[in-house]
Structures are given as C-alpha cells and as structure tokens.
C-alpha positions, 0 to 999 in steps of 0.5 A: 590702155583701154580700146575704143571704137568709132562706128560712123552711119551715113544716114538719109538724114543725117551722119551719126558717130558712136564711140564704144568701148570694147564692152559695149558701152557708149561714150559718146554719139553724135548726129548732124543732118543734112537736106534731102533735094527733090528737084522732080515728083520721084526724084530724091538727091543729096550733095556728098559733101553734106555727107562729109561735113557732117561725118567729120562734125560728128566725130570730133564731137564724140571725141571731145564728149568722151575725152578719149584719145585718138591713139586709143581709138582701135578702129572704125566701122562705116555704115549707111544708106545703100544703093545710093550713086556717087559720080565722080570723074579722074580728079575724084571730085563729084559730077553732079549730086547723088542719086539715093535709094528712094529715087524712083526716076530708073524705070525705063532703065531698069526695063533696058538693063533686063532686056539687055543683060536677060532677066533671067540671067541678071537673077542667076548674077545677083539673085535679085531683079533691077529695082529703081532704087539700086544703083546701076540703072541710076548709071544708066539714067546718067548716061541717058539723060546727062550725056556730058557728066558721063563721059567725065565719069570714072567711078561710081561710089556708095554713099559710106564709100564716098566717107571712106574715100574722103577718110583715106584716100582710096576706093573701096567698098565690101560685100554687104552694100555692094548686094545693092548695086546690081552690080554684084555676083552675090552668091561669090560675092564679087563684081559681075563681069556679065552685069559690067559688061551688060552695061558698058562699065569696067571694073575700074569704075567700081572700087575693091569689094572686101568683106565687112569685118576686113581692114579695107584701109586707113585714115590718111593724113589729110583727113587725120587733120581734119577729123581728129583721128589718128593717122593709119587708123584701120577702117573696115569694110563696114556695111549697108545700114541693114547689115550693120544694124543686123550684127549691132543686133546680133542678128547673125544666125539663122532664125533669129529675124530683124524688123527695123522702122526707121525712114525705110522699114526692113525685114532682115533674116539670115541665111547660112546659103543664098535663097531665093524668094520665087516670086523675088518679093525679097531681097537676097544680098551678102550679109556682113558676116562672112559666109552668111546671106540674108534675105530682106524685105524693104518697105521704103516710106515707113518711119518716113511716112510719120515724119511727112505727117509730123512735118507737114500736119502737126504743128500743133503737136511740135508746139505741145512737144517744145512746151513739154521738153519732148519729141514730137514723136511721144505727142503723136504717138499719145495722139494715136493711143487715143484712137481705138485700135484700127482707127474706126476702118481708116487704112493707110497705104504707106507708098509715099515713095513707090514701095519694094516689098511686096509690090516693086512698083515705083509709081504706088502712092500714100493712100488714106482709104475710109475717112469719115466724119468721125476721124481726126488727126489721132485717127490719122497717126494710128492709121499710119503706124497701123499701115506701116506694121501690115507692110512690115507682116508682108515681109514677114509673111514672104519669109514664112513663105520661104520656109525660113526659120524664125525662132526671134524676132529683134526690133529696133529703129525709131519705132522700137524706141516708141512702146506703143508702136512696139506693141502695136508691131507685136499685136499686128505680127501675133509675135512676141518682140525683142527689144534692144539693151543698146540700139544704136542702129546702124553706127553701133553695128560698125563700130564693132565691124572695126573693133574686128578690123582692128583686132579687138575680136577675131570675129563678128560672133565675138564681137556681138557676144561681148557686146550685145544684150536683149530686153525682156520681150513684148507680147502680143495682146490677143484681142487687139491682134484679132481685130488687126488680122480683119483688117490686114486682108483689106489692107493687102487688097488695096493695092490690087485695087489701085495699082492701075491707077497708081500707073494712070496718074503717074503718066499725067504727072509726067506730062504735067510736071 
C-alpha cells in the first residue's frame, strides 16, 4: 500500500493542504481563505473558526482530487503563521479573536515586559528582544486592556496549535513556533519559568512543547467525522511557516540560506548552535530540525505591500488579467518590466505594518520617496518589488555581519514564482538564486514533518533527501546590480531620515482615531 501524507499551512490568508507521496509528489492541494480584521490603525485579528473551517474544506478537497484513501494516509504535518494569540477559557472555546504576528498595538507592553522581567535577562531566556508582533505582550495587552476576558483565560494557543487542538482534542505545540512566543528558553528549548513567572502565567496556560518531527498526537474521532481522515492519525509537531518551508526546502544545514517573499519576507539561515546577532536585528529561534537553530530576518509587509497595490490600485490590471485567463500578479509584473531598472529614483519604503528587520519599529510606514511627473503606475510596481529585494539584502547583510556561512541561497514564496522578480532578487543581492523543482511553501515542509511522525523517514535529512529537488539557479546581471548597489544606500538612509516622523504621526493618530 502506497504512503501518503497531508501537510496543512494556516496561513494569513488562507489554509492550504498538500497531499504527497512519499516521493515527493503532489497529489493534491487546496486553499481556502478567510478575511483579515483590522478593527484599529495597527491592529490585525482573525476568527479561529475561520482557520478551522478552512482547514477542514481544504482537506477533504484533496482527499477527493487524489482519490487516496484515509488509511493510506501515513501522517500529517501542521504549519502556519506564528506568533499569533489564541485565548481560550476552561471550556477550550475561544475568548475573543486572535491577535496575528503583524498587530502592532503591544508597544507599551512589550516596554512593561523588559522593564519587569530585565532586558537583559529576557535575552539571556529567549535569545531575542519582546517584539510587538510576538505573543506574550498581546497577553499582557488582554490583560490590560480586556480585564473581563482575562480572567476567563486559561490557555494560550498558536494559530496551527489551535487546528491541532480542533483535530485532536488536546494541546500542544513544538519547538520551532513556540521560539516566537517570548515564552520559550530557546537555547534548551522548553518553557521559561523566568519569562511565565515574569508575567504571571503558569505553565498550565501554555501547551506541551515537542520537537517538530515528534507525534505529538492524533486525529480523534470528532474531527475523523468531520474531515474525512482516519481516526488515530499521528500529527506531528509540525512548525512555524518559516521552518517548515525551510525543511520543504532542504534548508537544513548551515550555509545553505532561504529567502522567502510571501505576505512577510524572511531571511532564514541554519545554525547547528544558537547565535546572536549583537545588535538583535535578527531573530534566533529553534529550527524544526532537532539540534539546529537559525537566525531570520523578517520584513513583515513584503508580498503584502504588492497585494495592498494590486487591490487597492490596480483594478485595471485585475480586468486585463480576467481578459487574459492570468493572475493579476503576471500584469504587474509585465508593468513593472517596463519601468527601467530603479524606477527613474522612485524608492519605496515597504513598512506598511511597522517593519522588524532591521529596524523594529512598530510605527514605520509605506513611503514612496522621489515621485515625479514622469512616473506612473510601472514606476510604482517596480519601485515596490524594488524595496522589498533592499529590505530582504538587509537580512542578508546582518547575516554577513554575523559571519554566517553562506554557501546557497534557495528562493521561494510568491515572489520566487514571478522570473522577474527572481531576477531582480538575484541582481539586487549580487547572488546567484536557487529556484525550487516543487514549492509548496510551507504545507509541503509539514507534510514531511508527518511523514517523520508516521515513520515513513527516520528523520528530517531523510525525509528532504527523497524528497527535495533544486532548479538550475538565476544569475545575477552585472549591470543592473550596479545600478541596484547606488540605490541601496539611499534606500538604508530613508529610515534614518523618517523614523522620528514615523514617532510623531503615530501620536496624532492615536489621539485622532
């Protein structure tokens, strides 16, 4: 009986399904979206049960593309979007929707978690600074500001943690998503009781953290109903959506690096120890193999900031693309080609949700600096698919910085699917890029964590080397990187520039809104 394997991915806008065989291939996938609330300026939620309904639509979809059987299904992988807070009180029923990775309100409490705990001892617990986006200054915003669903709260769940809860009955997270929370000592890779304590908290408000490839449980009999699969199917661990795209990749030895545009953009690099970044301009946070780390670099608008332009600007070019049989993105794109490389001096600042790397500044701002009469709507893509490759080579500059290795660089996300923003990756980094035979994100890398769960691999390695391929890589043009590396400096001194404006006009839209 042949083995398949269903990775899940619950993504910002949507839950995706993969359904694998044990080579590799896909048999089927499946998205269904949901809406993102933003009630506030700064403030991004979303309703679990959106999360659940999709995830059960997405896999009886594949189920019935493939016409694979439940029992021949061997395991199954969860991804998704981290950092995100789901409240839930004794009953396991949600409090209030969930606070997502790109909400920016936590900058009060991110201050009151440093000053209480010690900065310098929250470093020393979870090798990273409190950043707004993580997950326990949105619990102490719940507890501040929503003092009535506090006291119902009795556990705190990542978004794929609360998929998994729905699948099986019980709570639990792994190492990787759980790096995200400020909640974990990342370096042993368990709950810190200084940061619980720190806060109040107590470890039964937290699941049981596993590592990523581990059978962390099951699918029970309630969800077996509901989504088609087989009763007592081993879930793994599973992992953040970087980590998991990572292994999908077979990013999982030093040297070899990811750069990944989707909504966010992240720079992701292996370490075989935990390493810090001087500054903390990076991330350090468990890997999804066992016994590796990595240190990332998140831009948080990057595939975003050219979704806001295609739905907000570029209606004409959605009506061309539904003429055409295309996506809107390929009109863009064919737009912005025809702009010449650094769009006539039209730089764009892609902080459309605050930024992390380099800056962690919740307040910074979408700019468009230089725009002239010449410039139109091509200008305008290219200068955005420009700014989001110079925010993706300060990642990469850091990592240097470090004294990483880097010996590859893999590319993948949206923006890996678009050849010229591919090359314009590869031209703005002076690197050659190494395109993916089958990139399937996130979901794939989880798909593979559960075929290890369900002992179709004894390990990750395993698991990647029958599994992943490359293609041959892009190169980048001289030329064009010449012109990229005059504007990249102007770009970096933007911020400079702004930041304290970027401070001002957030005030007056705090007392304004």
């Amino acid at each position: 009986m042949p083995d398949y394997l269903i990775g899940i991915d619950v993504g910002t806008t949507g839950t995706k399904a993969v359904l694998i065989d044990a080579a590799g291939k896909v048999a089927a996938r499946a998205t269904h979206e949901y809406p993102l609330h933003t009630p506030r300026p700064g403030w991004a939620e979303q309703d679990p049960a959106d999360w659940w309904r999709a995830t059960v639509a997405a896999i009886k979809e594949v189920v019935a593309r493939s016409g694979v059987r439940p029992d021949e299904v061997r395991g199954l992988g969860l991804s998704g979007q981290q950092h995100g807070s789901t409240f839930l009180d004794r009953d396991g029923a949600v409090i209030r929707e969930a606070i997502l990775w790109c909400d920016q309100r936590t900058a009060a409490q991110c201050d009151w978690i440093h000053d209480t705990v010690g900065f310098e001892k929250v470093v020393e617990e979870t090798l990273n600074p409190v950043l707004t986006g993580f997950q326990a200054p949105k619990i102490v915003w719940l507890r501040d500001n929503e003092p009535d669903k506090y006291e119902q709260l009795r556990m705190v769940l990542l978004p794929k943690d609360y998929v998994r809860y729905r699948l099986s009955g019980e709570f639990a997270t792994e190492v990787s998503d759980a790096a995200g929370t400020s909640l974990l000592n990342v370096g042993r890779r368990d709950w810190s009781e200084v940061m619980l304590s720190g806060l109040g908290l107590t470890r039964d408000m937290v699941p049981k953290v596993y590592e990523s490839p581990v059978a962390s449980t099951s699918v029970c009999q309630t969800a077996a109903e509901e989504t088609g699969l087989a009763a007592g199917l081993p879930i793994a661990g599973g992992g953040g959506d970087n980590a998991c795209s990572a292994v999908g990749n077979g990013v999982i030895e030093e040297g070899i690096v990811q750069v990944s545009v989707g909504t966010s953009g992240t720079v992701f690099s292996p370490m075989n120890e935990p390493k810090l970044d001087p500054k903390l301009r990076v991330h350090t946070f468990c890997h999804a193999v066992p016994g590796q780390w990595h240190a990332m670099g998140v831009m948080l608008m990057a595939g975003g900031s050219l979704r806001w332009f295609r739905d907000e600007l570029c209606g004409e070019e959605k009506a061309e693309a539904d003429r055409r049989g295309v996506d809107p993105y390929e009109i863009i794109a064919e737009k912005a080609a025809s702009a010449p490389v650094g769009s006539e001096g039209l730089i764009f600042l892609p902080y459309m949700a605050g930024e992390r790397t380099p800056h962690a500044d919740p307040n910074a701002r979408g700019v468009f600096m230089g725009l002239g009469l010449r410039h139109r709507k091509a200008h305008m893509a290219r200068a955005i698919m420009e700014g989001v490759c110079y925010g993706m080579r300060d990642s990469l500059e850091i990592l240097k910085e470090m004294e990483l290795p880097l010996s590859e660089i893999r590319n993948t996300g949206g923006g890996s699917r678009s050849a010229f923003w591919r090359q314009m990756q590869s031209d703005v980094f002076r690197a050659p890029l190494v395109a993916m035979a089958i990139d399937e994100g996130a979901a794939f890398g989880a798909a593979l964590l559960g075929g290890v769960a369900g002992g179709v691999w004894p390990d990750v390695p395993a698991a990647c080397a029958a599994t992943v391929r490359t293609r041959e890589p892009v190169r980048p043009n001289r030329k064009l990187s010449a012109v990229y590396n005059k504007y990249y400096p102007i770009y970096r001194g933007l911020y400079r520039s702004l930041k304290r404006h970027f401070a001002r006009t957030a005030k007056v839209v705090e007392k304004t809104s």
